[in-house]
C-alpha positions as CSV (number, residue, x, y, z in Angstrom):
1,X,-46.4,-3.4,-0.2
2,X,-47.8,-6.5,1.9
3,X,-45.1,-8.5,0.1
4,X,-42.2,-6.6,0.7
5,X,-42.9,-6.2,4.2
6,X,-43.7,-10.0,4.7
7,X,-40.0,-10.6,2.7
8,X,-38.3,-8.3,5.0
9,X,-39.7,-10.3,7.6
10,X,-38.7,-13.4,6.9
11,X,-35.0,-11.9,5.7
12,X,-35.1,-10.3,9.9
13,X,-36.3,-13.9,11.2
14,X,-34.1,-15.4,9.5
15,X,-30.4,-13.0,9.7
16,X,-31.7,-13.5,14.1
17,X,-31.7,-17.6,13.2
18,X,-28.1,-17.0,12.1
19,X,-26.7,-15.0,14.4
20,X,-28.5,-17.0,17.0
21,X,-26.5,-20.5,15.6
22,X,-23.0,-18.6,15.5
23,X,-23.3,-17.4,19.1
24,X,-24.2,-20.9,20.1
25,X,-21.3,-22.7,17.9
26,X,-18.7,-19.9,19.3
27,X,-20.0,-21.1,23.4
28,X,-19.9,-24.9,22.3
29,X,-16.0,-24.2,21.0
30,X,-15.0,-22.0,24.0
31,X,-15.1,-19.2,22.0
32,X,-16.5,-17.1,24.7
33,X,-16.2,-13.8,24.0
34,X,-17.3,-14.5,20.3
35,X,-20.4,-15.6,21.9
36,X,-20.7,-12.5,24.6
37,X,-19.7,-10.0,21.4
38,X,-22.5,-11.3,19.4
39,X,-25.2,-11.2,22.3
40,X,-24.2,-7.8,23.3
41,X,-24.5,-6.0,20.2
42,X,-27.9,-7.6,19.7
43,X,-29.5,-6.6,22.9
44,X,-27.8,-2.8,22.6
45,X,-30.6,-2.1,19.8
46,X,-33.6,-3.7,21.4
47,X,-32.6,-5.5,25.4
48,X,-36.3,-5.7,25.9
49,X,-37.3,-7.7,22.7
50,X,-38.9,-10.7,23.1
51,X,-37.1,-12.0,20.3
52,X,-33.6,-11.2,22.6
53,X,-34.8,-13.4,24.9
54,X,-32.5,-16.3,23.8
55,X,-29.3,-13.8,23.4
56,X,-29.8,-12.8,27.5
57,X,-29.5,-16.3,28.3
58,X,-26.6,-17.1,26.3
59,X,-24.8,-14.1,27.5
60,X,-25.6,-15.4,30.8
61,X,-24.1,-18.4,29.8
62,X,-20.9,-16.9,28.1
63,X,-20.2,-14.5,30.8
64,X,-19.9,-17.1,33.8
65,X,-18.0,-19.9,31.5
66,X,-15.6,-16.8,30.0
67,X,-14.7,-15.7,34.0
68,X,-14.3,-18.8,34.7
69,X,-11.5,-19.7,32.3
70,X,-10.1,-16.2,33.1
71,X,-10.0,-17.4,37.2
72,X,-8.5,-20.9,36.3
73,X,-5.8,-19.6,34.3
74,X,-4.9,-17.4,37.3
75,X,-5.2,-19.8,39.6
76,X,-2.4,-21.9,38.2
77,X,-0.4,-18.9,36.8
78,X,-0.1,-17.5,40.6
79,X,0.2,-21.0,41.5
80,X,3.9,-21.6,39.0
81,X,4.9,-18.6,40.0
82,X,6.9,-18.0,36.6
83,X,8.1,-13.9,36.2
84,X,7.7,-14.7,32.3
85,X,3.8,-15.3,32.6
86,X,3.1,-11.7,34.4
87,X,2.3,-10.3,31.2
88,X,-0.6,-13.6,30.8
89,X,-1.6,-13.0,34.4
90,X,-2.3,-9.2,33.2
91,X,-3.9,-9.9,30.3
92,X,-6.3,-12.4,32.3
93,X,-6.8,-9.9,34.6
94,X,-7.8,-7.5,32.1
95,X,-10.4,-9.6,30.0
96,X,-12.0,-10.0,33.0
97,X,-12.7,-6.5,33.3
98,X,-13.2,-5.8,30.1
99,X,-16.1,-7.8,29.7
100,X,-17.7,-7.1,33.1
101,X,-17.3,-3.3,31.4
102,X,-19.0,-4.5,28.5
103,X,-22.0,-5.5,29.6
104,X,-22.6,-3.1,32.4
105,X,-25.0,-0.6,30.3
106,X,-26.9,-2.9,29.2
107,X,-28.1,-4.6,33.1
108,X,-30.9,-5.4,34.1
109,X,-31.4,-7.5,31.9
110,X,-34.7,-10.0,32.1
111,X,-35.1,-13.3,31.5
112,X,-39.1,-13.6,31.4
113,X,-39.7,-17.1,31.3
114,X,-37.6,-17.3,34.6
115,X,-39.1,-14.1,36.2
116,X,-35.8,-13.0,36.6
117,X,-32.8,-10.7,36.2
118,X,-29.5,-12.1,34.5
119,X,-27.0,-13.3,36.9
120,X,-23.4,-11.8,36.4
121,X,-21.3,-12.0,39.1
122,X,-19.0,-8.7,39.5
123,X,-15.8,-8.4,41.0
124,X,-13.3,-5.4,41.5
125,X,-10.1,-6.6,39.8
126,X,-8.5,-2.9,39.7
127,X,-6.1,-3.9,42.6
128,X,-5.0,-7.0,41.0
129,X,-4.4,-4.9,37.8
130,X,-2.6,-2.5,39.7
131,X,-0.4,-5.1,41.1
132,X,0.3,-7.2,38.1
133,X,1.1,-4.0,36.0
134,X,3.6,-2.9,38.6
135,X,5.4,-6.1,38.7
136,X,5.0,-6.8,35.2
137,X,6.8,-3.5,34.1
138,X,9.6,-3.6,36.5
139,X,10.5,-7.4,34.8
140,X,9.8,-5.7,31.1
141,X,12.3,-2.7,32.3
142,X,14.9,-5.0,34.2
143,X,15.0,-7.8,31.3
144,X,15.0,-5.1,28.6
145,X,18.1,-3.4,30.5
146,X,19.7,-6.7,31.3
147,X,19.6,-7.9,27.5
148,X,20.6,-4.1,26.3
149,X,23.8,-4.7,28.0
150,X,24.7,-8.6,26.7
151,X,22.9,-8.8,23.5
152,X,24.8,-8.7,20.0
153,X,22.5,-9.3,17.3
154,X,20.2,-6.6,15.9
155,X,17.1,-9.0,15.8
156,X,17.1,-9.4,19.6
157,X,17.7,-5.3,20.4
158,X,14.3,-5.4,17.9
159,X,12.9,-8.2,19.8
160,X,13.5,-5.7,23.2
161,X,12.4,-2.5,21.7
162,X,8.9,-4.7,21.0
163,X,9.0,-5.4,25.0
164,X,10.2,-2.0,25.9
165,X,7.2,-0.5,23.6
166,X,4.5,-2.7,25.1
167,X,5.6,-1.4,28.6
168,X,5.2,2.1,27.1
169,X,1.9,1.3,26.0
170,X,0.8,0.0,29.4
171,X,3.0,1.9,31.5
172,X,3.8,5.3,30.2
173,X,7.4,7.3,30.9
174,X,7.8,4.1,33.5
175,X,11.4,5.3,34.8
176,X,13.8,5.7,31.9
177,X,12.0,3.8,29.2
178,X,12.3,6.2,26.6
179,X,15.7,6.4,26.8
180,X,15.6,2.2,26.4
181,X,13.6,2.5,23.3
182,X,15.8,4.6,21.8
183,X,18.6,2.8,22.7
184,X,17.4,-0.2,21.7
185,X,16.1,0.7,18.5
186,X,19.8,2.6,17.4
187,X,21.4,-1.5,18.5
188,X,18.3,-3.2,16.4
189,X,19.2,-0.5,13.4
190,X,21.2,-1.3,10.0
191,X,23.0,1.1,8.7
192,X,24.0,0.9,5.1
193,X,26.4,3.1,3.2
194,X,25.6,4.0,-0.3
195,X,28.2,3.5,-3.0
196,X,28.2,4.5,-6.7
197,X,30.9,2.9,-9.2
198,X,30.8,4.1,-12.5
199,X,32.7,1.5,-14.9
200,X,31.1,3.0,-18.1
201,X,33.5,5.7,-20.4
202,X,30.8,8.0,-20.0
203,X,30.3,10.7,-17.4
204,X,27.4,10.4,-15.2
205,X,25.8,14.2,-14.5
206,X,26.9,15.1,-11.2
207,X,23.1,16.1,-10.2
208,X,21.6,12.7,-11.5
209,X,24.4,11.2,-9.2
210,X,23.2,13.2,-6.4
211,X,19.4,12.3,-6.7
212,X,20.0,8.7,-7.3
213,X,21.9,8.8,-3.7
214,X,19.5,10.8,-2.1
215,X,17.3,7.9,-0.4
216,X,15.4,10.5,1.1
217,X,13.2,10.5,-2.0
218,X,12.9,6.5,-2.1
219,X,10.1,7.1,0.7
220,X,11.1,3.2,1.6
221,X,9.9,4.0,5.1
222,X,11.9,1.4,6.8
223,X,11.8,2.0,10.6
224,X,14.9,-0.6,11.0
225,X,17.3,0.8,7.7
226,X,19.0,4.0,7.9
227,X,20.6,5.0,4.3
228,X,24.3,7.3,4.0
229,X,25.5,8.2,0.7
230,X,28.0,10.2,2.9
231,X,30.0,8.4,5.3
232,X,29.8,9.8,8.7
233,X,33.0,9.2,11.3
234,X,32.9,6.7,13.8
235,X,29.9,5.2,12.3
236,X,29.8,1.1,12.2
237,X,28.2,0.3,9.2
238,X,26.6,-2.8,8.6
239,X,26.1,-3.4,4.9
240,X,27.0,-1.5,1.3
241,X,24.5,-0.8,-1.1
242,X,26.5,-0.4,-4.8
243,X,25.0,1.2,-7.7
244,X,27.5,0.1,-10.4
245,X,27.0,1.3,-13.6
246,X,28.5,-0.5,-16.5
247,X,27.4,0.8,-19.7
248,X,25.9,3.8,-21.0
249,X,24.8,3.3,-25.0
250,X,23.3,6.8,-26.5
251,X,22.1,6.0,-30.2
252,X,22.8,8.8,-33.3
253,X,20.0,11.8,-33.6
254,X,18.4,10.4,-36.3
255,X,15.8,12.4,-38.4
256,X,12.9,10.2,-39.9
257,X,11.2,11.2,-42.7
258,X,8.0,9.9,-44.8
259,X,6.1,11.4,-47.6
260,X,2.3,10.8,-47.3
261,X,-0.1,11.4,-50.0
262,X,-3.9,12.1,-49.4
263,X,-6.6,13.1,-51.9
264,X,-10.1,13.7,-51.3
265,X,-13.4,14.4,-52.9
266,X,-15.0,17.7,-52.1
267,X,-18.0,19.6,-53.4
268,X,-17.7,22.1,-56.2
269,X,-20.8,23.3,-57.0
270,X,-23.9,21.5,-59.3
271,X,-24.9,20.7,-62.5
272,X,-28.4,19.0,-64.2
273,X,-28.9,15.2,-64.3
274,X,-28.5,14.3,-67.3
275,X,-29.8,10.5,-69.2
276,X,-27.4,8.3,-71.2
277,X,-28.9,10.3,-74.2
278,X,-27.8,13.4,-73.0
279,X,-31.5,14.9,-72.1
280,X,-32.2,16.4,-68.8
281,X,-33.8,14.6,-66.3
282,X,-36.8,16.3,-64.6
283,X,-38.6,15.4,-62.0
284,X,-42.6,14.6,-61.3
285,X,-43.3,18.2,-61.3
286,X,-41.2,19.0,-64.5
287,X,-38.7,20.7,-62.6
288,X,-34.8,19.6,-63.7
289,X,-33.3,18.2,-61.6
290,X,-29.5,19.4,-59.6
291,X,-26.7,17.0,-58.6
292,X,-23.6,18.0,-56.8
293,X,-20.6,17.9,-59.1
294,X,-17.5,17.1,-56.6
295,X,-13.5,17.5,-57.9
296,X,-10.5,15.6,-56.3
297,X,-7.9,17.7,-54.1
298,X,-4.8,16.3,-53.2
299,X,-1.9,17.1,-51.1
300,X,2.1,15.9,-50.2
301,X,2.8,15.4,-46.5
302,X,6.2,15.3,-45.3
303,X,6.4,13.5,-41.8
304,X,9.3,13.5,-40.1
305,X,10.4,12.1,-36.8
306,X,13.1,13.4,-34.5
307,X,15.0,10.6,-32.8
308,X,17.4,9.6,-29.8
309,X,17.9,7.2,-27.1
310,X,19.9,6.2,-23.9
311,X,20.0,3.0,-22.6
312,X,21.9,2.9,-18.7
313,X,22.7,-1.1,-17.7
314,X,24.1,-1.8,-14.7
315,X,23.7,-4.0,-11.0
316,X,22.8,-3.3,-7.5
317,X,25.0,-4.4,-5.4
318,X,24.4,-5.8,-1.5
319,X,27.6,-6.4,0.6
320,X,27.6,-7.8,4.2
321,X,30.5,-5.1,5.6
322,X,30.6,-7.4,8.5
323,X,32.2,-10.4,6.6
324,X,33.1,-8.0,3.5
325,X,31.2,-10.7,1.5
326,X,28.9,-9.8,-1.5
327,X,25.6,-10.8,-0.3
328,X,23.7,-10.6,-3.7
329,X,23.9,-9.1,-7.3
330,X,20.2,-7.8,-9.2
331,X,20.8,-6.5,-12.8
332,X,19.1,-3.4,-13.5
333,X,18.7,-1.2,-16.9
334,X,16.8,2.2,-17.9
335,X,16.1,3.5,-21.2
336,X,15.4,6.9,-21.7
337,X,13.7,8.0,-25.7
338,X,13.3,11.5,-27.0
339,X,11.1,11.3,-30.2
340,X,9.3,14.1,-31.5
341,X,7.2,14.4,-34.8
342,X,6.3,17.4,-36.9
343,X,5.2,17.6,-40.5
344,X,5.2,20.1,-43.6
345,X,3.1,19.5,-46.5
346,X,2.4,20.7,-50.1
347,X,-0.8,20.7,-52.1
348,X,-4.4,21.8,-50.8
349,X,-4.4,21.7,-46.8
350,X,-7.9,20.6,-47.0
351,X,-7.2,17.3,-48.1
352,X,-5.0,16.4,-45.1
353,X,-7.1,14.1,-42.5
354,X,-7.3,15.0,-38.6
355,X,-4.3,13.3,-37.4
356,X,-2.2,14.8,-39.7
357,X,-3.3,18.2,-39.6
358,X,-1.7,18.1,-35.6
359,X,1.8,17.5,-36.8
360,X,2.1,20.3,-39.1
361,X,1.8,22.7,-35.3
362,X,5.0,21.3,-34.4
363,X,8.6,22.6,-36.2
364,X,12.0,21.3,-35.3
365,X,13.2,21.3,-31.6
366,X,17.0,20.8,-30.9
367,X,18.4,17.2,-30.1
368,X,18.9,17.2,-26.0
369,X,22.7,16.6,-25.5
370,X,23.7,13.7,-24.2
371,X,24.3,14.9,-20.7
372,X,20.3,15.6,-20.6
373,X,19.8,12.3,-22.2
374,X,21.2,10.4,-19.4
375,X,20.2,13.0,-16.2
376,X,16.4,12.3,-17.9
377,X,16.7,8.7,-17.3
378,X,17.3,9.1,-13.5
379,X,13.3,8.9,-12.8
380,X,13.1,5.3,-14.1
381,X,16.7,4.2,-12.8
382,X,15.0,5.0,-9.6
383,X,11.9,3.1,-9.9
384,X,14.3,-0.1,-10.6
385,X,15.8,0.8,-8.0
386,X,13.5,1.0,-5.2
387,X,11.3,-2.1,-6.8
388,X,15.0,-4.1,-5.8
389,X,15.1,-2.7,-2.0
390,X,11.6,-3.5,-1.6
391,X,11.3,-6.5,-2.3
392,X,15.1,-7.5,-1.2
393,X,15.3,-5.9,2.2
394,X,19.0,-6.6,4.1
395,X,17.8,-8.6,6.7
């Protein structure tokens, strides 16, 4: 018991050694809030410990060289006078009082060697918060508006509804914002029309069709990519996705069959031991002595094996509707096999082993037409299919 308390100790002592470097190493890089993060949740389990001594000095230490980084950076900030640095000035503003918030429960806190409290100096930055957030929203909404109304590319309505969001976050229903966001995020939107082409001299089932359009079941989740199978009027598309099929092969029903013969030994009652002279052997006591006499059983197994496939080969297509260019070609093919085993037999049922014994369960099923063949394929025509848009987005 001695010794596992004196190893814990020595694992404590030396984890407090540790942390004690890192918050040191993250002051001496400027890492200041590392170093205030570290200290803090330290002295939240024990601010009185003796042993905590050393993390109330270096949050001392942290605090005043963190705010004053924070106070430089606003200095010169207010100084350029720059409208695209609000959103820096408010972060600045913000980390300030963050931290002061951070280490309020924990004050007083003492430094005993100096017989005396920590010295954090506290400041009221809500007004400058205030301030900052007002003008800082007003240049997010008029920018945002501004570049709603000149912009042409979808990456830069995406770029605005990122700005238009972040004022959201900090600002909520700040004038007409939502409206904005959904503004900009129907500009920042491609829209791509589904297509199928069916160049094989088969007929695709009208249902698979149907399901291999329906990208509601892709569950791609792409907040940028809407998907129409049905063209809707009016609507600008910006790309084509075409499922062209080329060539459906469906092989003969075939019907397997393979005879399998198994014998095995099985008891069949007793008989005396006799020697090579034909006496019976008896045993210590003079009793004769039994053995088991065993006999050979046999039986025919007919296997057979119901048999039919479909193989679907064809490409995904990606056009750019804006150039009416084909942007890129991926192959993609499915098979689909029915196979079904069942078995009769002839002989002594005994003799058949296990796995055997399950086939002779099944009986003949009908072949599935060929129309079922290729409908039952659709599952893994639509794996290929979304493994292609996911890792090949549009843009």
């Amino acid at each position: 018991m001695k010794k596992t308390l004196l190893l814990l100790s020595v694992i404590a002592v030396f984890t407090n050694c540790s942390s004690i470097k890192k918050t040191q190493e993250a002051i001496n890089y400027g890492n200041y809030d590392k170093a205030i993060e570290i200290a803090v949740k330290h002295l939240r389990n024990n601010k009185t410990k003796k042993g905590n001594q050393t993390y109330v000095i270096m949050l001392e230490e942290a605090f005043e060289k963190a705010a004053a980084k924070n106070l430089e950076k606003i200095a010169f900030l207010n100084k350029e006078g720059n409208l695209a640095n609000l959103e820096l000035l408010f972060n600045n503003y913000h980390a300030l009082n963050n931290r002061q918030e951070l280490i309020k429960p924990l004050l007083p806190l003492q430094i005993i060697k100096k017989r005396r409290n920590a010295i954090f100096q506290f400041n009221d930055y809500t007004n400058d918060i205030l301030s900052t957030k007002e003008k800082l929203s007003e240049y997010l909404y008029s920018n945002a508006k501004q570049l709603l109304n000149n912009s042409i590319k979808k990456n830069d309505f995406r770029g605005i509804f990122n700005d238009l969001k972040y004022l959201n976050d900090i600002n909520p229903a700040y004038k007409d914002t939502h409206a904005l966001l959904d503004e900009a995020h129907y500009k920042g939107t491609d829209f791509v029309f589904v297509s199928m082409q069916n160049k094989t001299n088969m007929v695709i089932p009208m249902r698979l069709e149907e399901d291999l359009l329906n990208f509601d079941t892709y569950n791609l989740d792409d907040f940028w990519t809407v998907y129409h199978s049905n063209k809707q009027q009016q609507k600008k598309y910006d790309f084509e996705l075409e499922l062209n099929f080329r060539e459906i092969n469906i092989s003969p029903e075939q019907v397997r069959e393979k005879v399998i013969v198994q014998e095995k030994q099985v008891k069949d009652g007793w008989e005396y031991l006799m020697d090579e002279n034909g006496n019976e052997v008896k045993d210590s006591l003079g009793n004769t002595i039994k053995v088991d006499k065993f006999k050979t059983i046999k039986s025919s197994i007919k296997k057979i094996t119901q048999f039919k496939s479909v193989q679907i080969v064809g490409q995904v297509k990606y056009f750019d509707l804006k150039t009416n260019q084909l942007i890129e070609v991926f192959p993609i093919a499915s098979e689909f096999i029915f196979e079904h085993h069942y078995a009769t037999y002839s002989g002594n049922r005994n003799a058949i082993n296990k796995e055997n014994l399950g086939f002779l369960n099944f009986k003949y099923v009908p072949f599935p037409s060929n129309e079922q063949m290729i409908y039952d394929s659709g599952e893994d025509l639509k794996k290929k299919i979304k493994a292609i848009l996911t890792r090949n987005r549009f843009r």
